[in-house]
C-alpha positions as CSV (number, residue, x, y, z in Angstrom):
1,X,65.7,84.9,116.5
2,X,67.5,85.2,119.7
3,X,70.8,87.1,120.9
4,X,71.8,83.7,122.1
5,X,70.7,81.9,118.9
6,X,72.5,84.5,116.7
7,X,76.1,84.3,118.8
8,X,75.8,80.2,118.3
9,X,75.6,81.0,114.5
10,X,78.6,83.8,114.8
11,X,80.9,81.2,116.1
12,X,80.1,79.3,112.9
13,X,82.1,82.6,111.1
14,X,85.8,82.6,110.3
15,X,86.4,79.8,112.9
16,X,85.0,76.9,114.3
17,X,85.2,77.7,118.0
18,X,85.9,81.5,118.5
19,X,88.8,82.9,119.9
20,X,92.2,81.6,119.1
21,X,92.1,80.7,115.4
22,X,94.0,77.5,114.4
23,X,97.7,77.8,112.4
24,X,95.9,76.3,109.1
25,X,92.9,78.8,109.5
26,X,95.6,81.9,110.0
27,X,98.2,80.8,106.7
28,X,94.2,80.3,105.0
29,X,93.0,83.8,105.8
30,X,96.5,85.2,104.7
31,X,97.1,83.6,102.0
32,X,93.4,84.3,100.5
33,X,93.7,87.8,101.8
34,X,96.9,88.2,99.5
35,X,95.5,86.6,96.5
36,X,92.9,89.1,96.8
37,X,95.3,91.9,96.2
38,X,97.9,92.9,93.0
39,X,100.3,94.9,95.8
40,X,100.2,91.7,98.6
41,X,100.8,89.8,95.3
42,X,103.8,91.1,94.2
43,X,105.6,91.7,97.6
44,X,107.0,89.0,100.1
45,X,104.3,88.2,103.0
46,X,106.3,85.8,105.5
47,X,103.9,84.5,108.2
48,X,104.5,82.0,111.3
49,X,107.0,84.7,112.8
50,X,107.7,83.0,116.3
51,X,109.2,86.2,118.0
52,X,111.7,87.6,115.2
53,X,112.7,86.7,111.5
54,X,115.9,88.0,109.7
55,X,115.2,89.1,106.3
56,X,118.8,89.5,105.3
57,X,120.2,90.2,101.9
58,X,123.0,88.9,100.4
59,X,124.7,91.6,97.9
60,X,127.5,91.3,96.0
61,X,130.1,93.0,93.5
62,X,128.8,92.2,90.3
63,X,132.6,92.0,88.9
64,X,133.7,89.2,90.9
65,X,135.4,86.8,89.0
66,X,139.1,85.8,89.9
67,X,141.7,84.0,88.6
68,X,143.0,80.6,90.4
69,X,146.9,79.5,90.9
70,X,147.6,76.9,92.3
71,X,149.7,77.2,95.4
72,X,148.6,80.5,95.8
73,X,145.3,82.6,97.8
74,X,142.9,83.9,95.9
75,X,143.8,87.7,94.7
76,X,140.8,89.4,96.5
77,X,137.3,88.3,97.4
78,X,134.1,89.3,96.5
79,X,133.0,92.4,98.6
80,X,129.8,91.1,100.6
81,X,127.0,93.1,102.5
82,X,124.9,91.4,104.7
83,X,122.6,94.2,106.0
84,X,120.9,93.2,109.6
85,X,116.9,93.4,108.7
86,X,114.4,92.4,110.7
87,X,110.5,91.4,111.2
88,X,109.1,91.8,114.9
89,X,105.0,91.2,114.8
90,X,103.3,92.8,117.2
91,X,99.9,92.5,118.2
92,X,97.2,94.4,116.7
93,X,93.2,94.2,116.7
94,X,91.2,95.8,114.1
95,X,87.4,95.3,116.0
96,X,84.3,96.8,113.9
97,X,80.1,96.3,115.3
98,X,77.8,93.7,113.3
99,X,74.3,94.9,114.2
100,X,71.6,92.4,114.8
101,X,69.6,93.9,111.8
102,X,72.4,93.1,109.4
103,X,72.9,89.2,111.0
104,X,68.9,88.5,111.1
105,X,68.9,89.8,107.6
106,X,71.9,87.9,106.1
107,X,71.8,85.1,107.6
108,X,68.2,84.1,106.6
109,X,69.5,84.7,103.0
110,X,72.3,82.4,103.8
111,X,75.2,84.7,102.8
112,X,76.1,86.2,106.4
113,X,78.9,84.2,107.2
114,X,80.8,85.4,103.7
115,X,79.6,88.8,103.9
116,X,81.1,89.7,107.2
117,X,84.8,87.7,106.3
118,X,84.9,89.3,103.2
119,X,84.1,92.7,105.0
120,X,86.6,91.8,107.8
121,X,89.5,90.8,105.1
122,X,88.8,94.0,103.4
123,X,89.4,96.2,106.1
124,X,92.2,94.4,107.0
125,X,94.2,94.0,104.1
126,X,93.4,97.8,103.5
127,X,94.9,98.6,107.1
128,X,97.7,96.5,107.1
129,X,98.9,97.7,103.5
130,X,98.6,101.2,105.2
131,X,100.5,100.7,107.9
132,X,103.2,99.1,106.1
133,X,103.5,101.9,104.2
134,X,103.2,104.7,106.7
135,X,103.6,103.0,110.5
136,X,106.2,105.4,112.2
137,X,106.2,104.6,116.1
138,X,107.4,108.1,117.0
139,X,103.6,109.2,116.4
140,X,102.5,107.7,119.8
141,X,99.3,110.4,119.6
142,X,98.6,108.7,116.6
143,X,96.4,105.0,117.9
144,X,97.0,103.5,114.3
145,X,100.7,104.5,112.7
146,X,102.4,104.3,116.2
147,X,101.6,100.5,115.9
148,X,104.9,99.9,113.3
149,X,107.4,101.7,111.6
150,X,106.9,100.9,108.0
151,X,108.3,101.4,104.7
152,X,108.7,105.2,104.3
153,X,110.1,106.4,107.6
154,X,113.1,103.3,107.9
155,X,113.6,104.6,104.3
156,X,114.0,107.7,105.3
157,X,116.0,107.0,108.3
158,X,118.4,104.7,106.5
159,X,122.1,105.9,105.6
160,X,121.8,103.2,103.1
161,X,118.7,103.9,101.3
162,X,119.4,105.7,98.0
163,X,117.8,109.8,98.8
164,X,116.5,111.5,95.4
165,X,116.4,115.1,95.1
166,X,113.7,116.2,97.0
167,X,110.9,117.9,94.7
168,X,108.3,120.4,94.7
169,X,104.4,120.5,94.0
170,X,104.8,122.0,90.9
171,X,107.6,119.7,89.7
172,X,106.9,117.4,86.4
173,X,106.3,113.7,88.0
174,X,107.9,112.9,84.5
175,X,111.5,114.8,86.2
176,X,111.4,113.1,89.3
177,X,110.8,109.6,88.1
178,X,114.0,110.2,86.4
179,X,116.2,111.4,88.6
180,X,115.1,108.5,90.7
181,X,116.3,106.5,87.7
182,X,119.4,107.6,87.5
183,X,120.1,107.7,92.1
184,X,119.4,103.8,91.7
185,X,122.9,102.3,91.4
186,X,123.5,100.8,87.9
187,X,123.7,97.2,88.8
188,X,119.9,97.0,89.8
189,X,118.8,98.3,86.4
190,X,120.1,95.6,84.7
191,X,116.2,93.9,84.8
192,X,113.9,96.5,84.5
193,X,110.9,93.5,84.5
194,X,111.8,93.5,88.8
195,X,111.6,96.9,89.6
196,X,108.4,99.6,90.1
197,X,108.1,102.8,91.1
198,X,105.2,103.4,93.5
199,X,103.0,106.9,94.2
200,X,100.0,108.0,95.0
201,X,96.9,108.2,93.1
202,X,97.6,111.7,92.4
203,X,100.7,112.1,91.2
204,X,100.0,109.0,89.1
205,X,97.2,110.9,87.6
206,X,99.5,114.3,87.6
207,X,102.3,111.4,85.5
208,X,99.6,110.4,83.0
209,X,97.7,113.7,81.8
210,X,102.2,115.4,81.5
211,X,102.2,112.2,79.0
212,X,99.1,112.6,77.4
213,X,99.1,116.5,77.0
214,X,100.1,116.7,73.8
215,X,97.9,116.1,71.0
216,X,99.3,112.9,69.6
217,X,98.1,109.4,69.3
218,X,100.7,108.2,71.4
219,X,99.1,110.1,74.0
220,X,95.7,109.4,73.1
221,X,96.8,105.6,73.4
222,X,98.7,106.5,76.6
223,X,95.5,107.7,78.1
224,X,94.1,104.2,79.0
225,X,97.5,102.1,79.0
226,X,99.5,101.2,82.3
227,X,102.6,103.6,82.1
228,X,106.0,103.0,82.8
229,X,109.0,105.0,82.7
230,X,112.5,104.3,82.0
231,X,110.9,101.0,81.0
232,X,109.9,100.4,85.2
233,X,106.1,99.8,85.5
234,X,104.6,103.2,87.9
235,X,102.5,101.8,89.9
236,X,99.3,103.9,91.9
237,X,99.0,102.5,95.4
238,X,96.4,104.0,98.0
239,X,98.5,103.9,101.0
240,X,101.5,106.0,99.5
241,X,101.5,109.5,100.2
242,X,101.8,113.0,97.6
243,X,104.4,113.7,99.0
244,X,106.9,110.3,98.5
245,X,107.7,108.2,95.8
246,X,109.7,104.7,95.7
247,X,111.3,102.4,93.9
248,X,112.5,99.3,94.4
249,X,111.8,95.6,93.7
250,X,108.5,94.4,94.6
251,X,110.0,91.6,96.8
252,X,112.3,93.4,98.2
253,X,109.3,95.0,100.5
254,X,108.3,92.5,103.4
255,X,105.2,92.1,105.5
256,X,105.2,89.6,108.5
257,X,102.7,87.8,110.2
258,X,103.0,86.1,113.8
259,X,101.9,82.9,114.8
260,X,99.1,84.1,116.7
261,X,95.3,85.0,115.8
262,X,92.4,85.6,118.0
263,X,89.0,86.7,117.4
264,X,86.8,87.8,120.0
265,X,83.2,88.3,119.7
266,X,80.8,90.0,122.7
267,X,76.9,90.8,121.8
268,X,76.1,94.5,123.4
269,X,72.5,94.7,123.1
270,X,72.1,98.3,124.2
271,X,74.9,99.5,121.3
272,X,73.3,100.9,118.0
273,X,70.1,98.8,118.9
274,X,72.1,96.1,119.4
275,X,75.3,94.6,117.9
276,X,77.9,92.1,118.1
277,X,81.6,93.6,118.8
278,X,84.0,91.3,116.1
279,X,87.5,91.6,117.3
280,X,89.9,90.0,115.6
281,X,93.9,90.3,117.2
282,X,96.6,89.3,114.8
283,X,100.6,90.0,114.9
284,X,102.5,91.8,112.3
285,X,105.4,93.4,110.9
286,X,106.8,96.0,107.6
287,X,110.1,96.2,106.3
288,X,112.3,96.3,103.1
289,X,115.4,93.7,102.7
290,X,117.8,95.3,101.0
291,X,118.5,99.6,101.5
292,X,120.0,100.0,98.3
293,X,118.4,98.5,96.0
294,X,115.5,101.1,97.4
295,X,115.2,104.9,96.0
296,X,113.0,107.4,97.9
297,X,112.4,110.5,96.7
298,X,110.5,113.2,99.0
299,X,108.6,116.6,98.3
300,X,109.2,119.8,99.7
């Protein structure tokens, strides 16, 4: 087979034509890409961002019931926040070499085409939740988190956000997960069901063996069950660092996606005996809705 014959067949993969990928295939790709993935799940992904989209939240006093006269104004009104939040994509590429061996070798088995999108969507859902978690701009040494700021460092930065006690390596997980409990104002505990605390695999692991320590067969049970605390799922995410932990609402964490898609492909014959460079561009954007509904608590 050809370098010529094996391009023709590339253009068969992800897209019709190459290069700019259709609306419908983009919201497809997304929207399979999120299925694909408990966290994209249980978030809010918005996609066709034009330029900018406002993700305002509306907040209220929960208390704010008056009394009506007739003939007379209302005695007070409720006290509303509408906190300015907002999703600006920008472009990104995440570009990765298919060797010839791999293509000649797939594609006679008739599986190429899905092995390289699912390796594609893989790498970039796994980016992209990374970013959105750790993107700080400020890094500009840094090629991949100086794309975005996401999740922790606006957290961080924001007046609004609720700020646990800071803790230490040694500290119980089981502690901090409570104190973070009781920073959250009271009127978001009112639905435990919408909240989760996220962390890293590690302290989730350091969570589970301060629960199951004890010789009991509640921790013996505890040893394979999901855990919660204060009745708020825990959840182990990847992309969140040791040294923070989070909660919020699920939804209330946003990820946008441009309008715009492109995916480039260029065959470099004298590269690793001869590849094909797959470049897909897309446009995207992290950020939370509402600061205080959002705790953060950070180590030493």
């Amino acid at each position: 087979m050809q370098n010529t014959e094996i391009l023709e067949l590339m253009k068969t993969i992800t897209t019709g034509t190459g290069g700019q990928v259709s609306p419908q295939e983009l919201n497809d790709f997304i929207d399979t890409m999120s299925d694909s993935d408990d966290f994209l799940q249980e978030i809010t992904v918005e996609t066709d961002i034009v330029t900018q989209l406002n993700i305002d939240a509306l907040d209220a006093d929960v208390r704010g019931l008056r009394g009506v006269d007739e003939g007379t104004d209302i005695e007070s009104s409720n006290d509303v926040t509408i906190p300015r939040r907002s999703l600006i994509p920008v472009e990104v590429s995440r570009p990765f070499d298919i060797t010839m061996k791999f293509l000649r070798k797939n594609i006679a088995k008739g599986n190429a085409e899905e092995k390289i999108t699912s390796k594609f969507m893989n790498l970039f859902k796994r980016d992209v939740i990374d970013i959105a978690w750790n993107g700080d701009k400020s890094l500009v040494a840094d090629p991949f988190l100086k794309l975005v700021d996401g999740y922790l460092v606006r957290a961080k930065a924001d007046a609004d956000t609720n700020k646990a006690p800071n803790f230490a390596v040694d500290d119980k997980i089981t502690d901090v997960l409570d104190l973070m409990w009781d920073t959250l104002p009271d009127k978001y505990k009112a639905d435990v069901t919408n909240l989760k605390y996220y962390l890293s695999h590690a302290n989730y692991t350091k969570y589970r063996r301060e629960l199951t320590g004890k010789a009991t067969g509640l921790g013996d049970m505890l040893s394979t069950q999901p855990l919660v605390s204060n009745g708020v799922a825990v959840r182990p995410l990847f992309a969140v660092p040791s040294t923070e932990i989070v909660l919020t609402p699920p939804k209330n964490l946003t990820l946008g996606f441009g309008l715009n898609m492109y995916i480039g492909r260029q065959v470099q014959e004298r590269k690793k005996g001869g590849c094909i460079e797959y470049t897909p561009k897309s446009e995207l954007d992290a950020n939370y809705g509402f600061s205080k509904s959002l705790v953060i608590a950070t180590r030493n």
